[in-house]
N, C-alpha and C positions, 0 to 999 in steps of 0.2 A: 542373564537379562531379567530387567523385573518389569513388569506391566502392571499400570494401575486397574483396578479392579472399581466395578460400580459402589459398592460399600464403601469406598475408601481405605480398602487395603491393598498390597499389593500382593500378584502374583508368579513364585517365580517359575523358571519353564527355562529350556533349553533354547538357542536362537536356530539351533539347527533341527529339532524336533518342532516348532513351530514353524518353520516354513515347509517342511519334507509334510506336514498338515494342511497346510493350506493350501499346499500343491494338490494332495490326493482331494481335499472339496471341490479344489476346481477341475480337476478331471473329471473326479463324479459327474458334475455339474454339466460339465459338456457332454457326457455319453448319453443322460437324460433327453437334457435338449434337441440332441439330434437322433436318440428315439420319435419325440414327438413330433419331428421333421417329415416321418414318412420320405426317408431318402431313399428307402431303398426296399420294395417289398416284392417278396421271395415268390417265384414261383410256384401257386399250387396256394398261395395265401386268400384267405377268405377276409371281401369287402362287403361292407354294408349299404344299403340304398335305405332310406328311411320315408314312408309311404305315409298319408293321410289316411285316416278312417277310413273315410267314404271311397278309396281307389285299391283298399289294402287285399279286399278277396280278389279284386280282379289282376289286382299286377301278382299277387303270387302266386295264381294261375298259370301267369302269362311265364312267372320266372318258370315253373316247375314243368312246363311244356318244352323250357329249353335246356333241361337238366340242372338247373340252379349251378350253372357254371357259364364261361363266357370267357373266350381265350385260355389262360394258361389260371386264372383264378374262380373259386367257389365267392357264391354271390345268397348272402340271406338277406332276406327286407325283414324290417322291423316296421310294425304296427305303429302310428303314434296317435295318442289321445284325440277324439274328436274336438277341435279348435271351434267349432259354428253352436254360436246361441238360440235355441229355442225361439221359433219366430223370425231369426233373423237377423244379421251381426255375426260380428265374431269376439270370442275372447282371448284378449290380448293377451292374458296371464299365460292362458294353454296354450297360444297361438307361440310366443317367446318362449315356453318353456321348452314346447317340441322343436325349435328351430335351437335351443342349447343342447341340449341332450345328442343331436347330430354331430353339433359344432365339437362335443367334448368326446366322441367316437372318434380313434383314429382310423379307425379300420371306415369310415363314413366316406363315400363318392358323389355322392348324390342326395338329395331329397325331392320325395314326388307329392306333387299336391295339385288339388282341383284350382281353375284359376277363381282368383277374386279379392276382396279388400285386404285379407290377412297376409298378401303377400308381401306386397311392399316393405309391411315391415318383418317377417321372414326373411326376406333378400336382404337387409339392412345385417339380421346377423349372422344368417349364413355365411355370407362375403367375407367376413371379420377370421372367418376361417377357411375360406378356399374351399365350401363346399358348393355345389353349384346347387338349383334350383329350380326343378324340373316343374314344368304346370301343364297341366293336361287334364282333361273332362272325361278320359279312360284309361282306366288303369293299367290296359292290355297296352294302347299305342305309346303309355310314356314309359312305360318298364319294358318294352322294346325298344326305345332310343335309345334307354341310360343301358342296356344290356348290348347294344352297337358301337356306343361309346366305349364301353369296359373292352371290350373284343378286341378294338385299336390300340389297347392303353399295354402302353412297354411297361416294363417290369421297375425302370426308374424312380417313379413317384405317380402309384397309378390314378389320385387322386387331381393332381396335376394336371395329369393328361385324358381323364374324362371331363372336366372343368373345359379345356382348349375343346373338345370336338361340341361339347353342350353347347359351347358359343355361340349367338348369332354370325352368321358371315355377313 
């Protein structure tokens, strides 16, 4: 078989070595994708919660009083960059960046943050990836939610199922 080539030459290749290829990229492909699914996490597998500044000593207080563990999973918070502008405001850059940095964690179930303007657009892209949204004025009562959440959450897709219990009823 010849295949045209971008140059304008052609290339030749085997018809059956070119598909037994194209098979193995798209397996690849799918094993990938349903890595990044979070379909199925093990037992004894460590999630992350990703905290604001200003709530960060207090909820890792809150997690290390509980063993930094919660049902059948180890549980780390991550620190994220102060979002709030001197005087007042917030910055949108830091505000989006720490709300991607969650979204691109798969091991991510949560994020905790003080309430206010910078949420709205946080929840805009938290959502975009099934992380939920925790807002809270103490870091002790919202890293005890998201750590009640995690406690209920089956072994399925634990991010999934902290998402469902965070939900308002």
């Amino acid at each position: 078989m010849t295949l045209p080539s971008q140059k304008g030459r052609f290339v030749q290749g085997h018809p059956r070595a070119l598909r037994c290829g194209a098979a193995v990229l798209g397996i690849a492909g799918l094993g990938v994708g349903a890595l990044g699914c979070g379909g199925g996490d093990a037992s004894g597998a460590t999630v992350t919660v990703y905290v604001a500044a200003p709530l960060c000593a207090a909820a890792k207080a809150d997690l290390a009083s509980h063993g930094a563990t919660a049902g059948h999973f180890k549980i780390v918070a991550r620190c994220l960059a102060p979002s709030e502008r001197g005087g007042g405001g917030v910055d949108l850059a830091a505000n989006g960046s720490n709300s991607r940095r969650a979204t691109e964690d798969t091991r991510a179930v949560a994020t905790l943050e003080e309430p206010g303007p910078g949420n709205k657009f946080a929840q805009a892209i938290l959502e975009s990836a099934g992380v939920p949204l925790v807002t809270s004025s103490s870091g002790n009562a919202g890293m005890t939610r998201i750590i009640k959440s995690i406690e209920g959450a089956g072994s399925s897709n634990v991010r999934e199922s902290v998402q469902e219990a965070l939900e308002p009823q």
